[in-house]
Structure formats: structure tokens, C-alpha cells
PyMOL Python script that loads the backbone (N, CA, C, O; Angstrom):
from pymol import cmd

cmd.read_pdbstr("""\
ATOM      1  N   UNK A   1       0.840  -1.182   0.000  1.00  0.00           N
ATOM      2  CA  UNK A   1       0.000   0.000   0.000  1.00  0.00           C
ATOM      3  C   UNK A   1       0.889   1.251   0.000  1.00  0.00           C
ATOM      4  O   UNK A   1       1.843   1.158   0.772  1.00  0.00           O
ATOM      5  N   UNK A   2       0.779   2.637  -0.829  1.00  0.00           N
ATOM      6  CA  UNK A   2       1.386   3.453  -0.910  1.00  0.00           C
ATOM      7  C   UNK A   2       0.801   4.554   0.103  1.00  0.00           C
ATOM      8  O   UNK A   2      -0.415   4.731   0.031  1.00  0.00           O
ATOM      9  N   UNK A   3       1.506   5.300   1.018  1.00  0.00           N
ATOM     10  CA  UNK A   3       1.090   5.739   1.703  1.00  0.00           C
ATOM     11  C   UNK A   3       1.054   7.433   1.302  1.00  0.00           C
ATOM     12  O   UNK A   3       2.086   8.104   1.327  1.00  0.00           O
ATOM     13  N   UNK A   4       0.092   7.847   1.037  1.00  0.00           N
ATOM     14  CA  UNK A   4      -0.892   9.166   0.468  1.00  0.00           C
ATOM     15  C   UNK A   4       0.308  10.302   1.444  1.00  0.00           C
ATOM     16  O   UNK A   4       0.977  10.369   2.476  1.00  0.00           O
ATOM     17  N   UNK A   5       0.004  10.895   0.436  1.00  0.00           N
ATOM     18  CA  UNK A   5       1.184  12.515   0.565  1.00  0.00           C
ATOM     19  C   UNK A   5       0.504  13.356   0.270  1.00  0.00           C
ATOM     20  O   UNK A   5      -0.291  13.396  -0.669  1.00  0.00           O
ATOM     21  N   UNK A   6       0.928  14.744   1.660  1.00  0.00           N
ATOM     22  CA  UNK A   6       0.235  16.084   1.164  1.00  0.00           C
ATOM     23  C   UNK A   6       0.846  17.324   1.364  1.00  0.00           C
ATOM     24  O   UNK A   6       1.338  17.598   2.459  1.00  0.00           O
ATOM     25  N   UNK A   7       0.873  18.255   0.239  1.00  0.00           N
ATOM     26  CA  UNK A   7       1.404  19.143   0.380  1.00  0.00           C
ATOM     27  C   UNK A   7       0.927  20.371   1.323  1.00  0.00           C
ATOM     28  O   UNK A   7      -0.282  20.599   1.349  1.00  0.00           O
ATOM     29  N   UNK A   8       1.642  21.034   1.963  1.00  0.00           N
ATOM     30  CA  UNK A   8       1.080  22.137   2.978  1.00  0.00           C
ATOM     31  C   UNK A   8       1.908  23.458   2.494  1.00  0.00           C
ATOM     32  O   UNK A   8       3.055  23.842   2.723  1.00  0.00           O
ATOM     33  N   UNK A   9       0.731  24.034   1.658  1.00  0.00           N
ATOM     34  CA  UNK A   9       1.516  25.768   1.254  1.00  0.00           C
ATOM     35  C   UNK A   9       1.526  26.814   1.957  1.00  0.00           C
ATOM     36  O   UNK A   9       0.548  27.559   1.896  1.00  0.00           O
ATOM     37  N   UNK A  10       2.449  27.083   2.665  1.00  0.00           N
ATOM     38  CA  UNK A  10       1.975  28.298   3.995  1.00  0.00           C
ATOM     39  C   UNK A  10       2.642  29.615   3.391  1.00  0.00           C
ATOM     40  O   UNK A  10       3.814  29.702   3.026  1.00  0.00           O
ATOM     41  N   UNK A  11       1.848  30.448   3.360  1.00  0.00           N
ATOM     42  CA  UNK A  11       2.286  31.784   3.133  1.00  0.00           C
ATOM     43  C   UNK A  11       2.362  32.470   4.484  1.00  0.00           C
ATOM     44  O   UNK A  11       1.519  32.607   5.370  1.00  0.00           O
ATOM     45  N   UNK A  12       3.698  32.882   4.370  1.00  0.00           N
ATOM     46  CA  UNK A  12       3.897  34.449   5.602  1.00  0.00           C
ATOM     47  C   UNK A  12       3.798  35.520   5.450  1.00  0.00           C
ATOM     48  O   UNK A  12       3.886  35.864   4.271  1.00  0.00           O
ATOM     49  N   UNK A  13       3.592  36.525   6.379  1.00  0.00           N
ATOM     50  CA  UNK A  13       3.530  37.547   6.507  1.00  0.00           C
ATOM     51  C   UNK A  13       2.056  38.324   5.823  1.00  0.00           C
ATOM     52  O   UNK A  13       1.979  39.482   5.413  1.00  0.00           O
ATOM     53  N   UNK A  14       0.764  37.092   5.865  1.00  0.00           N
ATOM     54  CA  UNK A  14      -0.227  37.617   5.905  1.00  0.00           C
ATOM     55  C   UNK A  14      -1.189  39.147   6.532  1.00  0.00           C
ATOM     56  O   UNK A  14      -1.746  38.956   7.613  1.00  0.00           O
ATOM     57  N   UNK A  15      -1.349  40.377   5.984  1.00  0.00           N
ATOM     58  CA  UNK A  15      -0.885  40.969   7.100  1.00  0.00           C
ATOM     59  C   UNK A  15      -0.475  42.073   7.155  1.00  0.00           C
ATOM     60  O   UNK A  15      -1.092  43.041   7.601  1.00  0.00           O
ATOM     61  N   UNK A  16       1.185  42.059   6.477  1.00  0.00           N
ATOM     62  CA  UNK A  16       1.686  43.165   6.519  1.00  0.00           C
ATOM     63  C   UNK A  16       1.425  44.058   5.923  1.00  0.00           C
ATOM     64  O   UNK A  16       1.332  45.125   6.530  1.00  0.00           O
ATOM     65  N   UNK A  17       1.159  44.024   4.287  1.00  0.00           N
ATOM     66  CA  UNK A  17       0.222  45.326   3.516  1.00  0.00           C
ATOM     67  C   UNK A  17      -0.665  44.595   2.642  1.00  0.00           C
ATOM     68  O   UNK A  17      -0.750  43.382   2.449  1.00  0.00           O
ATOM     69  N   UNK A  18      -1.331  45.597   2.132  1.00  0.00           N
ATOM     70  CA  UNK A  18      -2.903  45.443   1.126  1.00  0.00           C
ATOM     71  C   UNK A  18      -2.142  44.743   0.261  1.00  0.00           C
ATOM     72  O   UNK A  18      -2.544  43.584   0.360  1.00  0.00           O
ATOM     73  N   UNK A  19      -1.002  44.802  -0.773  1.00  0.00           N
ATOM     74  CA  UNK A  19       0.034  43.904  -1.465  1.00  0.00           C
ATOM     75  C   UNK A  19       0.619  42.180  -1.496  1.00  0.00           C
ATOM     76  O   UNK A  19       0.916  41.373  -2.377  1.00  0.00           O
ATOM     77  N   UNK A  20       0.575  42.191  -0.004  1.00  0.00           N
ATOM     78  CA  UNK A  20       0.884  40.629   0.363  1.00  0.00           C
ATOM     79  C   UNK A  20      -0.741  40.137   0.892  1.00  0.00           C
ATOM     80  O   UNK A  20      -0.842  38.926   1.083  1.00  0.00           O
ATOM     81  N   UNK A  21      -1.498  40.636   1.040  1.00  0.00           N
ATOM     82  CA  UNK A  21      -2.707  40.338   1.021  1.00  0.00           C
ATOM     83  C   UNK A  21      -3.319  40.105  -0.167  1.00  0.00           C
ATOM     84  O   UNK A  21      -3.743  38.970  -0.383  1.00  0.00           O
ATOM     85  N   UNK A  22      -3.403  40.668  -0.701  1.00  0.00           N
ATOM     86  CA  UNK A  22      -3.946  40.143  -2.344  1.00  0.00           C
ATOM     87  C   UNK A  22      -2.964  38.809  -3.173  1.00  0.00           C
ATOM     88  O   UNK A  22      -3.231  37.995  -4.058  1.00  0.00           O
ATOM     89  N   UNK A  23      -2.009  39.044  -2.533  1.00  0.00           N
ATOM     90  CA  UNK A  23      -1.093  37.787  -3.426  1.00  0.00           C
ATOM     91  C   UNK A  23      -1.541  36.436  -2.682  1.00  0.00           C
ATOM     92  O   UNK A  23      -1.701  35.352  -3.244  1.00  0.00           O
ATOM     93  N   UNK A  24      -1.736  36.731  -1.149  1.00  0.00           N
ATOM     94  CA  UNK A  24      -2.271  35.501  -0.564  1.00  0.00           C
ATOM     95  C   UNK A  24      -3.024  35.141  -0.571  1.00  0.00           C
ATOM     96  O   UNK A  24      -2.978  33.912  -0.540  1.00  0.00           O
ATOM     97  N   UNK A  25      -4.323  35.728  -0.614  1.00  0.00           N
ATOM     98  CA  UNK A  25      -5.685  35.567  -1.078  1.00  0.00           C
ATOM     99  C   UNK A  25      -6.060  35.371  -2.925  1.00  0.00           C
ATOM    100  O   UNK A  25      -7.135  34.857  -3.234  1.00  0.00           O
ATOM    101  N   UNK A  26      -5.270  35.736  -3.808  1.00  0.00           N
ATOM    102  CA  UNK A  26      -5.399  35.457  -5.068  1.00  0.00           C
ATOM    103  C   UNK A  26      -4.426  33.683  -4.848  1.00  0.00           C
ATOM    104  O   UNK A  26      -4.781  32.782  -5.608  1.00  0.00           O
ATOM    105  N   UNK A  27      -3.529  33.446  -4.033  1.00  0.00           N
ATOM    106  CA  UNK A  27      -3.140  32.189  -4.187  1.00  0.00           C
ATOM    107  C   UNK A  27      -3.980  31.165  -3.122  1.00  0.00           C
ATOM    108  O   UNK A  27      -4.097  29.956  -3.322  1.00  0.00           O
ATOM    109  N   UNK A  28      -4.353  31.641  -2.347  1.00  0.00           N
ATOM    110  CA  UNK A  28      -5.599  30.682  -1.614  1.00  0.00           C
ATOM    111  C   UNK A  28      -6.588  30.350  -2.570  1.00  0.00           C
ATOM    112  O   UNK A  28      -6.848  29.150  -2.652  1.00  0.00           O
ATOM    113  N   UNK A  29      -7.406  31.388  -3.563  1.00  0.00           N
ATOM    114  CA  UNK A  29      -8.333  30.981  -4.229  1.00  0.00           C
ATOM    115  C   UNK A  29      -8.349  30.117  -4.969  1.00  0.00           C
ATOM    116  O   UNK A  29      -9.116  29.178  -5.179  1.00  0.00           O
ATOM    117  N   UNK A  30      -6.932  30.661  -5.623  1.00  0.00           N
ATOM    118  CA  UNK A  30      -6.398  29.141  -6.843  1.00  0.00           C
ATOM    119  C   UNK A  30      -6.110  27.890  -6.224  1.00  0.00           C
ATOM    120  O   UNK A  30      -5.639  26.874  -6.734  1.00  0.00           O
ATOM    121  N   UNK A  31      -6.340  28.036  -5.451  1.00  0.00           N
ATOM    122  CA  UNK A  31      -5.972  26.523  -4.683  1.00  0.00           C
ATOM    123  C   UNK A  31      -4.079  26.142  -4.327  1.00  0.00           C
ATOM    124  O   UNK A  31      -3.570  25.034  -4.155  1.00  0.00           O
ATOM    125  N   UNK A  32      -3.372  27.586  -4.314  1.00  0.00           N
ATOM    126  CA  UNK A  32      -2.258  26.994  -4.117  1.00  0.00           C
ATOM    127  C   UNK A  32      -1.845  27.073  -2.616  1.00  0.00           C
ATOM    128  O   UNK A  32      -1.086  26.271  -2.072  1.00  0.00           O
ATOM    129  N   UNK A  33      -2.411  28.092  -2.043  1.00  0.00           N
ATOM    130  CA  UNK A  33      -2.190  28.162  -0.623  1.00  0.00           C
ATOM    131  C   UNK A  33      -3.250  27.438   0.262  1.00  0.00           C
ATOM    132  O   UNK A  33      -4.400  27.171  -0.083  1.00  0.00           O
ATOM    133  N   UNK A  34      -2.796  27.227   1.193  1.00  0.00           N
ATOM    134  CA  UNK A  34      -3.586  25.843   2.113  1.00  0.00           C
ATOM    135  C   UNK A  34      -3.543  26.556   3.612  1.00  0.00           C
ATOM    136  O   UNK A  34      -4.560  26.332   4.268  1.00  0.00           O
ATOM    137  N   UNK A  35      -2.442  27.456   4.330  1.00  0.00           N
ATOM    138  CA  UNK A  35      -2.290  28.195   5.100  1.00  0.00           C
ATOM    139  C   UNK A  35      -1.735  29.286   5.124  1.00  0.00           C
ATOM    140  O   UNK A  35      -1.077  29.514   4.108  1.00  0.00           O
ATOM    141  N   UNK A  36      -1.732  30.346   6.157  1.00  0.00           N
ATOM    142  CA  UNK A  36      -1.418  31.569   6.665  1.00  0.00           C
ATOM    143  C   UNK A  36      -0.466  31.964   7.638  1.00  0.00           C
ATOM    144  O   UNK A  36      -0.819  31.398   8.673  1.00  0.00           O
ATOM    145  N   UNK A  37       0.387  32.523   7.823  1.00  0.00           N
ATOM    146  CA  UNK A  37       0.531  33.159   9.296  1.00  0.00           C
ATOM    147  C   UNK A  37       0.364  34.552   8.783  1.00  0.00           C
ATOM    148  O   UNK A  37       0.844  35.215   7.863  1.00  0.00           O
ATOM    149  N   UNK A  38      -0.875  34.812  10.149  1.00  0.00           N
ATOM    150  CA  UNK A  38      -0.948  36.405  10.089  1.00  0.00           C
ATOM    151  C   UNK A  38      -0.245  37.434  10.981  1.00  0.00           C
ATOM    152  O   UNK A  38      -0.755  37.299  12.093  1.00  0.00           O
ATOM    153  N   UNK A  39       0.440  38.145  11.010  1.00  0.00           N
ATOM    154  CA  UNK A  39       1.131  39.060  10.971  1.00  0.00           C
ATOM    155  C   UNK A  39       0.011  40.101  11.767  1.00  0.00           C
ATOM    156  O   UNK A  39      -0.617  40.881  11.051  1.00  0.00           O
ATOM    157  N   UNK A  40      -0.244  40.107  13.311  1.00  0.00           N
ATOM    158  CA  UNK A  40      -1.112  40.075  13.690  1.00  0.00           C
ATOM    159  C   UNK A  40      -1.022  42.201  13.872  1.00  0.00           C
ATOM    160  O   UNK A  40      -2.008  42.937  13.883  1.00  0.00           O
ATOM    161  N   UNK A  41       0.429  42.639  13.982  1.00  0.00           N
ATOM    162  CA  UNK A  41       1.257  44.021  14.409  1.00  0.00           C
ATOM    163  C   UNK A  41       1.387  44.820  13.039  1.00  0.00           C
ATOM    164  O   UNK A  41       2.326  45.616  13.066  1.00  0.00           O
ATOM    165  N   UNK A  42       0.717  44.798  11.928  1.00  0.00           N
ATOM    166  CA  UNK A  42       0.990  45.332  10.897  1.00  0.00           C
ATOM    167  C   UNK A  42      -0.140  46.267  10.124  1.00  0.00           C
ATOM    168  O   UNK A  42      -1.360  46.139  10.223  1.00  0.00           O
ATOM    169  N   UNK A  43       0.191  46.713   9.759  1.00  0.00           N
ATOM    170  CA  UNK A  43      -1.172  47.761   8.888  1.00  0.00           C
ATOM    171  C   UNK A  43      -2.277  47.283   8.472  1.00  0.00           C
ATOM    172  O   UNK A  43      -3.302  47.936   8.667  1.00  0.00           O
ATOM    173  N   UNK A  44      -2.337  45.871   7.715  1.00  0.00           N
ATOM    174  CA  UNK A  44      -3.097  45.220   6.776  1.00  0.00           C
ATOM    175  C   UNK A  44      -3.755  43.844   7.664  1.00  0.00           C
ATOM    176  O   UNK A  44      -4.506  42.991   7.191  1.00  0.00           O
ATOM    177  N   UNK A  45      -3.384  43.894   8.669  1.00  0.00           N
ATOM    178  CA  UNK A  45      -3.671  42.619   9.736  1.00  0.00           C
ATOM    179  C   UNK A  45      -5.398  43.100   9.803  1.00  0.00           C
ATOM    180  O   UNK A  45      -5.430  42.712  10.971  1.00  0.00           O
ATOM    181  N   UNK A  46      -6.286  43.408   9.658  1.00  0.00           N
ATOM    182  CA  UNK A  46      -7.289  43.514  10.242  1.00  0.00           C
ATOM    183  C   UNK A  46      -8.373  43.071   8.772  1.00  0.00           C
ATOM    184  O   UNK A  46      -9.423  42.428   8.795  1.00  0.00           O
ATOM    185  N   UNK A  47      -7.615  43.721   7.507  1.00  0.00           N
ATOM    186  CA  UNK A  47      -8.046  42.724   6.128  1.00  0.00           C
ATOM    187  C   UNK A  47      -7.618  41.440   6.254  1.00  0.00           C
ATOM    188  O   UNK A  47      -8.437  40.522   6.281  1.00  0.00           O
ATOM    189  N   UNK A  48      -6.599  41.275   6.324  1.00  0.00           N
ATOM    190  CA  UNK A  48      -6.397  39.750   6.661  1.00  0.00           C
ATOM    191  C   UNK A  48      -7.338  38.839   7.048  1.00  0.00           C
ATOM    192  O   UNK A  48      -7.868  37.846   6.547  1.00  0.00           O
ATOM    193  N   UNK A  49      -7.441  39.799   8.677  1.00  0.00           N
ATOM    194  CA  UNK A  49      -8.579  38.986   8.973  1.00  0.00           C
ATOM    195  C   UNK A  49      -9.686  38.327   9.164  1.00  0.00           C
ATOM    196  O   UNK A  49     -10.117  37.273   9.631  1.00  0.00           O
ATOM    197  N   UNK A  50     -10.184  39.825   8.367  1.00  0.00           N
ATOM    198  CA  UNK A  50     -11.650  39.732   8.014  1.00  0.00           C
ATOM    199  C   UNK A  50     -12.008  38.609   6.718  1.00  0.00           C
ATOM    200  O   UNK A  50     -13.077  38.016   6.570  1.00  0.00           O
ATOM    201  N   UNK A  51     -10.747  38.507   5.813  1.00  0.00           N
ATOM    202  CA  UNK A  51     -10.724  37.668   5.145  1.00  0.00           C
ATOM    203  C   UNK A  51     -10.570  36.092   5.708  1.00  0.00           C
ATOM    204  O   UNK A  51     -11.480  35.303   5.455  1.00  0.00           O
ATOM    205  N   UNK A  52      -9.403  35.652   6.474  1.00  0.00           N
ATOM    206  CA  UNK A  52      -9.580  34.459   7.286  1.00  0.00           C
ATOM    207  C   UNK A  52     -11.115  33.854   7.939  1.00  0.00           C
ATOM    208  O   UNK A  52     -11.506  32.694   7.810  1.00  0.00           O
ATOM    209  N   UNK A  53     -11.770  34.846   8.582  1.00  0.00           N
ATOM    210  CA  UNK A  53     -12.957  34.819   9.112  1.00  0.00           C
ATOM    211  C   UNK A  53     -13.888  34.131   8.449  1.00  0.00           C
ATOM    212  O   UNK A  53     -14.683  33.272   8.831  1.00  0.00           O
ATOM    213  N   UNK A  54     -13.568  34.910   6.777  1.00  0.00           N
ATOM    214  CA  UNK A  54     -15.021  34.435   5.924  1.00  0.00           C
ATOM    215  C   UNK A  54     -14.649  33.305   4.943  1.00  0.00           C
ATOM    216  O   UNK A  54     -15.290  32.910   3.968  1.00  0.00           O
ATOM    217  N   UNK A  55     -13.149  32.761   5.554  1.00  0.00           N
ATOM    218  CA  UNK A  55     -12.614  31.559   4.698  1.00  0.00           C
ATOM    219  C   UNK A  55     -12.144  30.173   5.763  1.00  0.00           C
ATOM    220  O   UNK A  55     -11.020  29.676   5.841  1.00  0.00           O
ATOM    221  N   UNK A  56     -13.133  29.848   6.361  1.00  0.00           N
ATOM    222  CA  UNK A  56     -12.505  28.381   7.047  1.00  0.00           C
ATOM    223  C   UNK A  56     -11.384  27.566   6.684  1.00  0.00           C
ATOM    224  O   UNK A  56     -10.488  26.995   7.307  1.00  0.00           O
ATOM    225  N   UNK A  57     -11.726  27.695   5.429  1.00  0.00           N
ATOM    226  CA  UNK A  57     -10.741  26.634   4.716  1.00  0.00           C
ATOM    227  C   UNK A  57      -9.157  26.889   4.746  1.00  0.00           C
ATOM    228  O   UNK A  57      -8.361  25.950   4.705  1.00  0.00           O
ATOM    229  N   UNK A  58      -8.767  28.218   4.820  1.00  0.00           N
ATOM    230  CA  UNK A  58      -7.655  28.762   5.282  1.00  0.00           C
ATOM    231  C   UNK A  58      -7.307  28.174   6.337  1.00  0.00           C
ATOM    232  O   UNK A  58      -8.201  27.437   6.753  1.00  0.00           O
ATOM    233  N   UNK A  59      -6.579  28.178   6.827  1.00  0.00           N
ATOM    234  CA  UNK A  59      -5.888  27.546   8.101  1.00  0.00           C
ATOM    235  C   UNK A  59      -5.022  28.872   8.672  1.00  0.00           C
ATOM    236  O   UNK A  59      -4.045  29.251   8.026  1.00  0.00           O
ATOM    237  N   UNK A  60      -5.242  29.257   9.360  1.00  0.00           N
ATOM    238  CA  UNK A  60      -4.339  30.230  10.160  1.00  0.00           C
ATOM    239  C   UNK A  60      -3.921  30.642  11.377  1.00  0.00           C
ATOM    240  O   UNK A  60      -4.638  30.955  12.327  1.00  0.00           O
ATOM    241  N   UNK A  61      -2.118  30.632  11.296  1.00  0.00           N
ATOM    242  CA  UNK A  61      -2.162  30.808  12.589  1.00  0.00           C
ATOM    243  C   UNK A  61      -1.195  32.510  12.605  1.00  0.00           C
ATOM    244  O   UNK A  61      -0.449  32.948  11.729  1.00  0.00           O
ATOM    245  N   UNK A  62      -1.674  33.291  14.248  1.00  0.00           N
ATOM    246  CA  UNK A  62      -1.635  34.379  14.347  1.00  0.00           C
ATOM    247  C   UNK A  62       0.038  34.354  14.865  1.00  0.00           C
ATOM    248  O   UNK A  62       0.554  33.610  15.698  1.00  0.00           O
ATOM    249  N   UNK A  63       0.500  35.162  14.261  1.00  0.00           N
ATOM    250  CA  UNK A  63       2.232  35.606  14.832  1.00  0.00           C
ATOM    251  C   UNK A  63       2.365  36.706  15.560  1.00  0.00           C
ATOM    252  O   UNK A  63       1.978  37.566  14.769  1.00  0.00           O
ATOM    253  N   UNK A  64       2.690  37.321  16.663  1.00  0.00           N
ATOM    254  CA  UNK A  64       2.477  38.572  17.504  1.00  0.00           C
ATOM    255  C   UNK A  64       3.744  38.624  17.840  1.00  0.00           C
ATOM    256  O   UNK A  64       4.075  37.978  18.835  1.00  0.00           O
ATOM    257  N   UNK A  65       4.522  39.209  17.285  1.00  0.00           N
ATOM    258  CA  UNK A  65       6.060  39.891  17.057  1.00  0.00           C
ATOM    259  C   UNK A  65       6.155  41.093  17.247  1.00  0.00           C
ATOM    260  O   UNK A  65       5.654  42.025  16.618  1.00  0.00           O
ATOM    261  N   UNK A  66       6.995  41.085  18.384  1.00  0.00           N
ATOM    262  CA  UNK A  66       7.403  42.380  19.129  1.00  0.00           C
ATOM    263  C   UNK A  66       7.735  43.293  18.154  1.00  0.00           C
ATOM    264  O   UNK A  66       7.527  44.486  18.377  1.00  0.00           O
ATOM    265  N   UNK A  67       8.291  42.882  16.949  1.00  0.00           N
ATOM    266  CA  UNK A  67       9.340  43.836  16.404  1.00  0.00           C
ATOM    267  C   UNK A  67       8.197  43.914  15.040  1.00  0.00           C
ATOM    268  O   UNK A  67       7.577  43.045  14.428  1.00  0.00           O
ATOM    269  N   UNK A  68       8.289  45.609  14.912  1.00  0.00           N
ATOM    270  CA  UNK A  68       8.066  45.933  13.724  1.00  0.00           C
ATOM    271  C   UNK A  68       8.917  46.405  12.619  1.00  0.00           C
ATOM    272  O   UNK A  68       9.594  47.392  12.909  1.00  0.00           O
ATOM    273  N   UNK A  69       9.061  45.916  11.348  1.00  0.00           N
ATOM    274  CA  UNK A  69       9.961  47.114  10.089  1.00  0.00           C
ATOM    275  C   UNK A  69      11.240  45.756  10.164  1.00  0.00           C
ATOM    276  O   UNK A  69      11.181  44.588  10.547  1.00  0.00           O
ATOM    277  N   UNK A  70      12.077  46.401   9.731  1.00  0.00           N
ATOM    278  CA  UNK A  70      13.452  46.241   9.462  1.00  0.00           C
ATOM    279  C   UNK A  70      14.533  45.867  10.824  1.00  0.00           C
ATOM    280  O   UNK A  70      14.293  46.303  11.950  1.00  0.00           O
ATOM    281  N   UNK A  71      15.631  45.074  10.545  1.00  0.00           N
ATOM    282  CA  UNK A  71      16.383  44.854  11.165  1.00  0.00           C
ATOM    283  C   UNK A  71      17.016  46.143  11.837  1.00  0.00           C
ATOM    284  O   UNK A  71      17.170  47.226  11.271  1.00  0.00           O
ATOM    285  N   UNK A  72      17.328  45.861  13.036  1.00  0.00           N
ATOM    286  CA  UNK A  72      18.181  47.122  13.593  1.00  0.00           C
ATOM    287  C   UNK A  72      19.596  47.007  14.257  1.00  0.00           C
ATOM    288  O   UNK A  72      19.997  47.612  15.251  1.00  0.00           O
ATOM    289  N   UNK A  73      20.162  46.230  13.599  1.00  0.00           N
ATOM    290  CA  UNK A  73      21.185  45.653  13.836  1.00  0.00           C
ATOM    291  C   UNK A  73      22.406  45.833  12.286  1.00  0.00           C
ATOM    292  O   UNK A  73      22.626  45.128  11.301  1.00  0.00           O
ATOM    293  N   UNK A  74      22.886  47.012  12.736  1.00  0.00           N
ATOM    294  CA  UNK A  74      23.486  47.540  11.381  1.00  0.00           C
ATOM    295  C   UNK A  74      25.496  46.480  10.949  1.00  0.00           C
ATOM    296  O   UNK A  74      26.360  46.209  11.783  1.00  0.00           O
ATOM    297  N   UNK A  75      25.521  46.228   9.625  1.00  0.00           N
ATOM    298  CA  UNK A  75      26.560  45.656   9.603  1.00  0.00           C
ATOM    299  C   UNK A  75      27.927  47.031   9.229  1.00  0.00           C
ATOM    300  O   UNK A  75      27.782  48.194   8.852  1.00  0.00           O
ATOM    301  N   UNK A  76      28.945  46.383   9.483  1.00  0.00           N
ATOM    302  CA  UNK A  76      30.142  47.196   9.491  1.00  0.00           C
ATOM    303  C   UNK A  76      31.100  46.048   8.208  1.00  0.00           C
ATOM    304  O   UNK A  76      31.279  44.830   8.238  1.00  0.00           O
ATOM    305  N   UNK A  77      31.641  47.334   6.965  1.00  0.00           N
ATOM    306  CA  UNK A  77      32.017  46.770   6.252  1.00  0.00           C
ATOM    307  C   UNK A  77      33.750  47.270   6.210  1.00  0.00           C
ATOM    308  O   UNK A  77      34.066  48.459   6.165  1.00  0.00           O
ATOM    309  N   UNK A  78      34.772  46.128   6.235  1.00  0.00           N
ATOM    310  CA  UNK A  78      35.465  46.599   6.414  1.00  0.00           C
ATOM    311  C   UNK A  78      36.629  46.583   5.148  1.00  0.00           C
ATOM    312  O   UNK A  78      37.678  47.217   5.266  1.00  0.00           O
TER     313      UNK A  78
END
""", "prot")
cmd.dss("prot")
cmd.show_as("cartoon", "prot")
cmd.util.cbc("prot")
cmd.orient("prot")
């Protein structure tokens, strides 16, 4: 017996702008995305969610990260 395989497409940073929201939600529809992490500290987190809400089928889980933006940890080139 061959034992059945499944792929799990998780997109990140659900969330962060109206931009990565539409790419995740245009790839959920097509059937390529299967899950989320939403990006719970970001501008676009509240479309997100309203979208998750009215999509069960999404799977999502919420990320609550202290840190917003960019690294702040600058490199030195020598």
C-alpha cells in the first residue's frame, strides 16, 4: 500500500500590507495556498482577517512579534 502525501503551502507575513494580502488571497483561491501566518502588528492585519474569518478553509495561525519594520542591527564593512 502506498502511503498518500500532502502538500502544505503556507504563506507568511499575511498581514503586513494590502500587497501581500492580495497575493495571498489570489493564491488561496487558486488553490495553491492551504495556510497563513498572520502578521497580527501590521497595517493590513485587520483585512487579513476579516478575510480568514469568511474563509474556514484557510488555516491560520496568528504571529504577535514584538518587532516591527526592518532589522536594527546595522553591519560594518570593512
Amino acid at each position: 500500500m502506498i502511503a498518500q502525501r500532502y502538500l502544505i503551502v503556507n504563506a507568511d507575513d499575511f498581514g503586513q500590507s494590502p500587497g501581500i494580502n492580495r497575493g495571498v488571497i489570489e493564491a488561496h483561491e487558486n488553490g495553491i495556498v492551504t495556510s497563513a501566518s498572520l502578521m497580527v502588528r501590521w497595517p493590513a492585519a485587520a483585512e487579513a482577517a476579516q478575510y480568514a474569518r469568511g474563509h474556514p478553509d484557510l488555516s491560520v495561525t496568528v504571529v504577535r512579534s514584538r518587532f516591527h519594520g526592518g532589522c536594527s542591527r546595522s553591519r560594518s564593512r570593512g
